[in-house]
C-alpha positions as CSV (number, residue, x, y, z in Angstrom):
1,X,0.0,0.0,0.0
2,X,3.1,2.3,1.0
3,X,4.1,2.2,-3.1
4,X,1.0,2.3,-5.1
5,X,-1.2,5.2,-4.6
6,X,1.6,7.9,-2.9
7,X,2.5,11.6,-3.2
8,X,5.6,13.2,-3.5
9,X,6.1,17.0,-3.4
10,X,9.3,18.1,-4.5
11,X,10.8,21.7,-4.5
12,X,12.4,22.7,-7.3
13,X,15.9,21.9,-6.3
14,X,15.0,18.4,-6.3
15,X,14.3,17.6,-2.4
16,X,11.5,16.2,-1.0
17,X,9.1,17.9,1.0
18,X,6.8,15.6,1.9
19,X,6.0,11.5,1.3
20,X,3.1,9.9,2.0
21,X,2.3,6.9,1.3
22,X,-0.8,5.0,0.2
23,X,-2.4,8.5,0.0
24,X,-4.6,7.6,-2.9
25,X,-5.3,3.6,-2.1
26,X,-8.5,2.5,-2.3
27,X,-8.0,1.2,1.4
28,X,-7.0,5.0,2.7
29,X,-9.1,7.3,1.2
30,X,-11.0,8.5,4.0
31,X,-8.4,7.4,7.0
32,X,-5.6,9.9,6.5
33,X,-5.9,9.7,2.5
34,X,-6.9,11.6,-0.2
35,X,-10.8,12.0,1.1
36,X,-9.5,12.5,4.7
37,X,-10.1,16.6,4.5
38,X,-7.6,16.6,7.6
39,X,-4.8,14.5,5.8
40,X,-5.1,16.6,3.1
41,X,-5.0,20.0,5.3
42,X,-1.7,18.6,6.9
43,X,-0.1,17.6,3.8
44,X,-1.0,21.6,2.2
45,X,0.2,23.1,5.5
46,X,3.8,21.2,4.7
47,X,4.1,22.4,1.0
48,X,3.2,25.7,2.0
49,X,5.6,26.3,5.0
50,X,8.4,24.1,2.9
51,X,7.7,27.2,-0.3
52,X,7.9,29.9,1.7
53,X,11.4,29.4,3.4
54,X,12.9,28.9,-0.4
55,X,14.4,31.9,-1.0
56,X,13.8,33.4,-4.6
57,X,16.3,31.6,-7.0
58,X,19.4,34.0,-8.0
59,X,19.5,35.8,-11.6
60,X,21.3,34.9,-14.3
61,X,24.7,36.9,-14.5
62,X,24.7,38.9,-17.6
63,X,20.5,38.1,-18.4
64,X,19.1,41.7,-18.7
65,X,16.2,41.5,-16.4
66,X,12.9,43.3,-17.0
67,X,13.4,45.9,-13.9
68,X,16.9,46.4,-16.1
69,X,15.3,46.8,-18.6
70,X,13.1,49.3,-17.9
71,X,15.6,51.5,-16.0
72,X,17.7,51.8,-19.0
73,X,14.7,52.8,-21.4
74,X,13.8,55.5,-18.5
75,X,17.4,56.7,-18.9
């Protein structure tokens, strides 16, 4: 049950957030599953805390950026 029927959120790096198994199995939809609205408020409440401590990813060296962009048009 652990294998068949799991999530897996990722963040973009690659590293997991959260696992949980048999999430979508027949046998656990509505004991901590995917019909279990309190399984799936805990498993929101991880992704959401694990997003908002990634920092903003770091900008290309020598990629104009849009706010560049704009500054040098306003120049």
């Amino acid at each position: 049950m652990d294998v068949h029927g799991y999530v897996l959120f990722r963040n973009a790096a690659g590293q997991e957030i959260i696992r949980k198994g048999g999430f979508q199995h027949n046998r656990n939809l509505r004991k901590g599953g995917a019909w279990d609205a309190s399984a799936v408020q805990q498993l929101c409440e991880k992704v959401t805390v694990a997003v908002k401590e990634i920092s903003p990813p770091a900008k290309v060296g020598g990629t104009p950026t849009e706010e560049s962009a704009i500054a040098a048009t306003a120049a």
